[in-house]
C-alpha positions as CSV (number, residue, x, y, z in Angstrom):
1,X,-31.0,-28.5,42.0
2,X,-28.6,-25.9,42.6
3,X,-26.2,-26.8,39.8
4,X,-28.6,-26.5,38.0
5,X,-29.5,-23.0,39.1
6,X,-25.9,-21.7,38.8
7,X,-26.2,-23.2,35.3
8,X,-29.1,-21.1,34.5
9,X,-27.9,-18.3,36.3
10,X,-24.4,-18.2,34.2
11,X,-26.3,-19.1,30.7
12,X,-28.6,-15.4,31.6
13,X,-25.2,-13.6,32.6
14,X,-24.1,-14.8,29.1
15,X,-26.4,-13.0,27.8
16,X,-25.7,-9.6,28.8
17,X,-27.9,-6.6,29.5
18,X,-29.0,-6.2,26.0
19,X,-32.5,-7.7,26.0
20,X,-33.0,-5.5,28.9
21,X,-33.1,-2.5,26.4
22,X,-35.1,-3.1,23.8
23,X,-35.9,-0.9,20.9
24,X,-37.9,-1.3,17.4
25,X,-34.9,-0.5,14.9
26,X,-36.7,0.9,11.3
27,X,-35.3,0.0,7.9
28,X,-32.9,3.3,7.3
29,X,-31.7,3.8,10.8
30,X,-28.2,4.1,11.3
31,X,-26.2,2.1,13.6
32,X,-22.8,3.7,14.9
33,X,-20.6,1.2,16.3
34,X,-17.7,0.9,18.6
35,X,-15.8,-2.2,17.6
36,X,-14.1,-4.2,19.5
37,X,-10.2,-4.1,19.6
38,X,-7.6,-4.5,16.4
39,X,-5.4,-2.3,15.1
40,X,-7.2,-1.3,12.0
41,X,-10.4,0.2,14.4
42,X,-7.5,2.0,16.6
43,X,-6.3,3.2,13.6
44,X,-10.1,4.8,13.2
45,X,-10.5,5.7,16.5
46,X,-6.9,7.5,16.5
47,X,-8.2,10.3,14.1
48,X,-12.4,10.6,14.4
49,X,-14.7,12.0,17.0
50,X,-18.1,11.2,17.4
51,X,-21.1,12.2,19.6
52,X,-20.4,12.8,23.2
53,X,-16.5,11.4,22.7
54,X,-17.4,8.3,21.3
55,X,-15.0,6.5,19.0
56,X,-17.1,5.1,16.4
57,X,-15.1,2.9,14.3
58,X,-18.1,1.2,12.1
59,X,-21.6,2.3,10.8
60,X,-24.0,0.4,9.5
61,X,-27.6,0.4,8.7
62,X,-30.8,-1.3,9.8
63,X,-32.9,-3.5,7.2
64,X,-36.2,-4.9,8.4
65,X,-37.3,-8.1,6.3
66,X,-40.4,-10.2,7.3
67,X,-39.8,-9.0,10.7
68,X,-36.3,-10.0,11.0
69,X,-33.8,-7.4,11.6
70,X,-30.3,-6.9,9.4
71,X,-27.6,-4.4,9.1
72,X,-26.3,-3.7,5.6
73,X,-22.8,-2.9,5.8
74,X,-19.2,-2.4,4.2
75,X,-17.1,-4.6,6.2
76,X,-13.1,-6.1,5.2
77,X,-14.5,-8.7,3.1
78,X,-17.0,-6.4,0.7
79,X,-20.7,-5.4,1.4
80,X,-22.8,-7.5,3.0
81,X,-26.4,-8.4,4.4
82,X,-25.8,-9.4,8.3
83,X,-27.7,-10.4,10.5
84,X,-28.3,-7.6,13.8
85,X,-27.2,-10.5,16.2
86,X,-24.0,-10.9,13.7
87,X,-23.2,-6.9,14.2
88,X,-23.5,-6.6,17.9
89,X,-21.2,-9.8,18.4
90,X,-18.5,-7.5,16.7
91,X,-19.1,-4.8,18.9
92,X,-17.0,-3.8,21.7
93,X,-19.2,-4.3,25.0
94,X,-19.9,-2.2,27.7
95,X,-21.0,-4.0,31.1
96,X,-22.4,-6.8,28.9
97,X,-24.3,-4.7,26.4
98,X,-23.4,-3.5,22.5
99,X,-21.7,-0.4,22.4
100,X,-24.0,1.0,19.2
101,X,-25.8,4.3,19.0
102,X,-28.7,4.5,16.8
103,X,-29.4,7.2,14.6
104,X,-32.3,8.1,12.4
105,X,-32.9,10.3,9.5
106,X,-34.5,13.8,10.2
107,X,-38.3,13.6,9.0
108,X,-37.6,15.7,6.4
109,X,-35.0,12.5,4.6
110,X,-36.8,9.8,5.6
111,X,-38.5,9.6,2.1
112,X,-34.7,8.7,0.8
113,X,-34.8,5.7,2.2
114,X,-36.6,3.1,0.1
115,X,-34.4,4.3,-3.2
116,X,-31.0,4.3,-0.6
117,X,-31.9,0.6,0.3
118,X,-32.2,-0.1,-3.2
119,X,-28.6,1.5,-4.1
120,X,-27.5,-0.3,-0.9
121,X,-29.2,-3.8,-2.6
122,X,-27.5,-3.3,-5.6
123,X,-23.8,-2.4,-3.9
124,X,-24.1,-6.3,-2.3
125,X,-21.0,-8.2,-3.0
126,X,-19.0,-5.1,-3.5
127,X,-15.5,-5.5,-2.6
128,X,-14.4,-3.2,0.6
129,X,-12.2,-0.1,-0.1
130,X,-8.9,-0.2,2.2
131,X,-7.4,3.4,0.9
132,X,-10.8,5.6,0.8
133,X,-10.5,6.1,-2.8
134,X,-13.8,8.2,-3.6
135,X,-15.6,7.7,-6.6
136,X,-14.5,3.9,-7.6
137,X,-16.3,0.7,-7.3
138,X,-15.5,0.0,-4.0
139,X,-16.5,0.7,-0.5
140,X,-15.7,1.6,3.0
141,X,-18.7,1.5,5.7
142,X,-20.3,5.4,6.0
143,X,-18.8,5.5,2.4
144,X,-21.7,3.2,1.5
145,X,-24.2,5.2,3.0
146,X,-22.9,8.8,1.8
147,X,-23.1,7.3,-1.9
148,X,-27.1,6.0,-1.3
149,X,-28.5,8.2,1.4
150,X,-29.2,11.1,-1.8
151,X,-31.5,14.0,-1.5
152,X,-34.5,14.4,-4.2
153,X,-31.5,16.3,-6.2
154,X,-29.4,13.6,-6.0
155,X,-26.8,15.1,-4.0
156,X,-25.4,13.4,-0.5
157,X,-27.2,14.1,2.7
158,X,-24.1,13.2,4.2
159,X,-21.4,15.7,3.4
160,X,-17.7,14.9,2.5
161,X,-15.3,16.6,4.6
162,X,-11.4,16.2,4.3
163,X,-10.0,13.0,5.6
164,X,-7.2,13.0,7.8
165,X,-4.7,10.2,9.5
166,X,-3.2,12.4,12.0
167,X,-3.5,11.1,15.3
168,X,-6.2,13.5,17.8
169,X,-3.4,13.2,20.7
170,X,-0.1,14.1,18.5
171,X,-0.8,16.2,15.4
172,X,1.6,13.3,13.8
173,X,0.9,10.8,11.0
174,X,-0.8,7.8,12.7
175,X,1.9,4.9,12.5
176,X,-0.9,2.8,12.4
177,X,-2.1,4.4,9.5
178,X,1.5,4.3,8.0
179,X,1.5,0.7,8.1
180,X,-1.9,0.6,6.3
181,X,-1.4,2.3,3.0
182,X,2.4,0.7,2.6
183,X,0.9,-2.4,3.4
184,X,-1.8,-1.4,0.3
185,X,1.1,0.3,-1.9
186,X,-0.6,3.4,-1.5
187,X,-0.3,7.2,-0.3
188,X,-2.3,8.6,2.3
189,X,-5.1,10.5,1.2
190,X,-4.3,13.5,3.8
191,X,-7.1,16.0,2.5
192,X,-9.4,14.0,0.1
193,X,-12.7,14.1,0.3
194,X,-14.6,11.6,2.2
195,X,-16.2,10.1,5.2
196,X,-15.9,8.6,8.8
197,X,-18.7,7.2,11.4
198,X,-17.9,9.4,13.8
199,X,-18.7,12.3,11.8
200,X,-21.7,10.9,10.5
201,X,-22.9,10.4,14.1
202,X,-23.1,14.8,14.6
203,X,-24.8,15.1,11.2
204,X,-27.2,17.3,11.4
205,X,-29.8,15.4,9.3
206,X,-30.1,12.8,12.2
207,X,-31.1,12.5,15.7
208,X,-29.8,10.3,18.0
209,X,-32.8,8.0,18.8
210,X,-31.8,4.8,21.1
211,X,-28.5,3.5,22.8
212,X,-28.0,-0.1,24.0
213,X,-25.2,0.5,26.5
């Protein structure tokens, strides 16, 4: 009997505290993740910021189908339709739980969002863009959202700002970053327009709604 408690016990620590926090996502949230370790996310976190010093290395957003929850995202292999349980696994954890923030559109955007899932819809299969080439056919993850999330006059509610690979701690060039585009046979786009999560995350034309760490 009290194997089989310990059993039961470990399975619940397994777990984690993440059905302790429950929230109802809505189709349009976005989710702002903090991924677990490789060296392409350290590469991210080495030059973004987001809200309250969190390094936000992915974003995704929230689809809800016949009461299922998904997350429509850019990821390596192109753009894809995953399952929520699917995203948090990818997550880096903190005591057990999913380090994601959730934001949500501003009243004021949230009729954008049926035609931005559509955009997203159409975008599925999409191959991932590893140099942040703005304005081709492919995609990197708040990329995907900048090009669907549109105002009535069809321009971004998510600004561009100038990209940079400098590392926060050094002013330098991240060698990671280095590494990156001569792996891809390309230069770095220091100053191009374009997108990260973790200036998505201090958008003005979200709120921060729900954490689950």
């Amino acid at each position: 009997m009290k194997r089989i408690l310990c059993l039961v016990l470990l399975l619940l620590g397994s777990v984690g505290l993440r059905a302790q926090i429950p929230f109802d996502l809505e189709t349009g949230d976005l989710l702002f993740q903090v991924n677990g370790s490789s060296s392409y996310t350290e590469a991210i976190k080495s030059v973004t910021s987001g809200i309250k010093g969190l390094e936000f290395s992915h974003v995704g957003v929230a689809y809800v189908e016949d009461g299922e929850v998904y997350v429509l995202e850019a990821v390596p292999y192109g753009v894809v339709k995953s399952s929520l349980d699917k995203f948090f696994r990818q997550s880096k954890l903190y005591e057990g739980n999913p380090m994601v923030v959730v934001g949500r559109l501003k009243p004021r955007f949230r009729k954008c969002i049926p035609a931005a899932i559509e955009r997203i819809d159409t975008l599925l299969g999409k191959r991932y863009d590893y140099v942040f080439t703005p304005g081709d056919d492919t995609y990197y993850c708040s990329e995907l959202i900048q090009v669907s999330y549109l105002k009535s006059n069809g321009k971004p509610i998510f600004k561009s700002h100038p990209m940079t690979f400098k590392d926060k701690k050094t002013g330098e060039t991240s060698p990671l970053w280095e590494k990156h585009f001569q792996m891809h046979k390309h230069e770095i786009p220091e100053g191009v327009p374009g997108t990260n999560p973790g200036d998505m995350s201090r958008s003005r034309a979200i709120e921060i709604v729900h954490r689950y760490f």
